[in-house]
C-alpha positions in Angstrom: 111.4 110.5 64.4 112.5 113.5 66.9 108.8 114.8 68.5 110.0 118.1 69.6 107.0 119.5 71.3 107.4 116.3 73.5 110.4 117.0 74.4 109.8 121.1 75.1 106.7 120.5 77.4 108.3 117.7 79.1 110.9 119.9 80.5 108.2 123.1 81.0 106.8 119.9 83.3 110.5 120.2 85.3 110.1 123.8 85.6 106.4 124.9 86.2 107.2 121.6 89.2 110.0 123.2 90.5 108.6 126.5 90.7 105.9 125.0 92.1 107.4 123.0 95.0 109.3 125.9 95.7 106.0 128.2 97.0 104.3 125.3 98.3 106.8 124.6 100.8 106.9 128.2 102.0 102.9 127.5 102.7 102.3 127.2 106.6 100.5 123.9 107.6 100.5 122.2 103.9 99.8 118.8 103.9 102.8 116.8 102.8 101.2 115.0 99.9 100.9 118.1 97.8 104.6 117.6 97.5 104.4 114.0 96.7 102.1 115.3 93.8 104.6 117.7 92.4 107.3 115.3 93.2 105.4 112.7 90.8 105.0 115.1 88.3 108.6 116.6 88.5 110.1 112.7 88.2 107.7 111.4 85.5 108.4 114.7 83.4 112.1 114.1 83.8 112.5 110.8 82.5 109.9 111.6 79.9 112.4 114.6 78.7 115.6 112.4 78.8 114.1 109.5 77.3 112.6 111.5 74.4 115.9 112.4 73.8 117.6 109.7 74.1 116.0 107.9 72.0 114.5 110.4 69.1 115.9 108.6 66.3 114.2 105.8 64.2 116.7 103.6 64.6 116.7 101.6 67.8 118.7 99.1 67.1 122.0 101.5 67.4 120.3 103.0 70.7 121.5 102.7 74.5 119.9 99.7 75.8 119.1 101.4 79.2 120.4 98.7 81.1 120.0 100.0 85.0 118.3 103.8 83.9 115.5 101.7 82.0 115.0 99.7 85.0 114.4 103.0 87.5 112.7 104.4 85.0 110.4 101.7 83.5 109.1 100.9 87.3 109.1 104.7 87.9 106.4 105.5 85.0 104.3 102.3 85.9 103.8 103.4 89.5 103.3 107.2 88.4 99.6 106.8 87.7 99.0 105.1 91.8 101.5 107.8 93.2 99.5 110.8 91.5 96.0 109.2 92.4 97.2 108.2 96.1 98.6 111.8 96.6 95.2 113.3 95.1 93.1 111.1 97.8 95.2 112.6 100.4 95.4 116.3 99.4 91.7 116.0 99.0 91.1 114.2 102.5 93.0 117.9 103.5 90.4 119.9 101.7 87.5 118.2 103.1 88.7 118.5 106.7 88.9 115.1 107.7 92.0 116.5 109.5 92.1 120.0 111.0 94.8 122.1 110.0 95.2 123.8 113.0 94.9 120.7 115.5 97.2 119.2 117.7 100.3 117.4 117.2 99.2 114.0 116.8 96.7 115.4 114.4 99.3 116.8 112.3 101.4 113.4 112.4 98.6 111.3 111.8 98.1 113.2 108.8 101.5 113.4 107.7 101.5 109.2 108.1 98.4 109.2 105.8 100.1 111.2 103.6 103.2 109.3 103.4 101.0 105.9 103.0 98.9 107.0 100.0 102.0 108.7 98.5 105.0 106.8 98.9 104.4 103.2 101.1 101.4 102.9 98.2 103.2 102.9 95.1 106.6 101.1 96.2 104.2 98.1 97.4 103.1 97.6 93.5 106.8 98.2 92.0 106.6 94.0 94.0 103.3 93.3 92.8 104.7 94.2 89.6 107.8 91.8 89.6 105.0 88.8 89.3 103.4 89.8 86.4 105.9 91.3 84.4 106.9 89.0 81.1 110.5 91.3 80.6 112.7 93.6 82.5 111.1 97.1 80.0 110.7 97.7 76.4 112.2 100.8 74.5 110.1 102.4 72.5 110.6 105.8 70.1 110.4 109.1 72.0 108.9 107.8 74.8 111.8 105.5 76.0 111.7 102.5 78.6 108.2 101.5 79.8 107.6 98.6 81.9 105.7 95.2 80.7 103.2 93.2 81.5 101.4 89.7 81.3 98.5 89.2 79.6 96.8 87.3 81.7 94.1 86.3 84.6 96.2 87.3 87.8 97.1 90.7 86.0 94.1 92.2 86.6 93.9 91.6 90.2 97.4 92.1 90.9 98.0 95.3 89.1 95.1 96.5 85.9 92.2 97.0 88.3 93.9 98.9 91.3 94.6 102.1 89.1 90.9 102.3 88.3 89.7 101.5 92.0 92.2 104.7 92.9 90.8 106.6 89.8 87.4 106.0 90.8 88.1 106.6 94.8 90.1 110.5 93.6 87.1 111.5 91.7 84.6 110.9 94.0 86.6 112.4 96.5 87.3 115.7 94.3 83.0 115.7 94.0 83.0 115.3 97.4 85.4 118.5 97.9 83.9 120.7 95.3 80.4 119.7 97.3 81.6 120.5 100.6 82.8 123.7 98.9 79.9 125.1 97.5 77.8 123.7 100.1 79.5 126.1 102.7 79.5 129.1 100.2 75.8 128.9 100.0 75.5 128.8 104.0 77.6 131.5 104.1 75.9 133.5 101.7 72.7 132.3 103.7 74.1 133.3 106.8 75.1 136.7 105.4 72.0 137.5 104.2 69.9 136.4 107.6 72.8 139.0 109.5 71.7 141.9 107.5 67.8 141.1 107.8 68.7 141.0 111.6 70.6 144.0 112.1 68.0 146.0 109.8 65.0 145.0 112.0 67.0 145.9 114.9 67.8 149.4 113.4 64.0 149.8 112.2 63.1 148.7 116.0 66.0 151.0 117.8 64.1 154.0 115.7 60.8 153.6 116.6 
């Protein structure tokens, strides 16, 4: 059965990415893994828009295999969720000012290497750790195509299940930590406003007497 709305915000997902890659990369200074996040996005939406087309229909069985796309694309959507996280990590490491924007050189390329590591080296390293607990190449499924399989067993979990939750887990207290650091420094600056003011007016009231 066709799932249109699948299909229509799927490739929305392409556009909103593309016009969204498009004014981050005229940003001065932006930390490189807030176009590994769009770039995530932009890939998983694509495949999710061809495959839903691909293969609307009920009937499988007279379906494209997906021999070779499946492949890319399976291994593309299981390493989508550790690509989004690891770029998240990063892009928050930015807000929080581990690294200065404005630094030095080797500032900026130690941050681009982080980036680069959480975004990219990250995610290709489980596409192996997923060649040892996968029981099958992918599976086809109705509207939402190839996705990738795994074992059921012990040296799954270690190996693969529990390293998306470790990253989940490690993002959001990260994003706390930004949204702290954020409102934290409002309220100083509020603070610090305020104490100017109280200190200019007393030196007003003292310059008139």
């Amino acid at each position: 059965m066709r799932d249109y709305a699948y299909t229509i915000f799927s490739l929305l997902g392409v556009i909103i990415c593309s016009i969204s890659v498009y004014f981050i990369w005229r940003v001065p200074c932006r930390p490189w893994s807030t176009l590994f996040l769009i770039s995530w996005l932009f890939t998983y939406n694509i495949f999710a828009s061809v495959d839903s087309i691909v293969w609307a229909g009920d009937n499988l069985v007279d379906s494209p295999d997906g021999v070779g796309y499946c492949d890319v694309s399976s291994r593309v959507k299981t390493i989508f969720p550790i690509g989004v996280l690891g770029s998240t990590i990063s892009v928050c490491l930015f807000l929080l000012g581990r690294f200065d924007q404005h630094g030095s050189q080797t500032t900026h390329f130690r941050r681009n290497i982080l980036d680069v590591s959480l975004g990219l080296v990250v995610p290709v390293l489980f596409v192996v750790l997923k060649f040892l607990v996968e029981p099958s190449r992918y599976i086809i499924f109705g509207v939402i195509g190839c996705q990738g399989t795994f074992d059921t067993s012990w040296p799954a979990i270690p190996l693969y299940f529990i390293w998306p939750l470790i990253f989940t887990l490690i993002a959001f207290a990260m994003i706390g930590s930004s949204l702290l650091s954020k409102l934290i420094k409002s309220s100083l600056c509020t603070i610090g406003i305020c104490v100017d003011e109280i200190l200019d007016c007393s030196s007003r009231t003292l310059n008139q007497k």
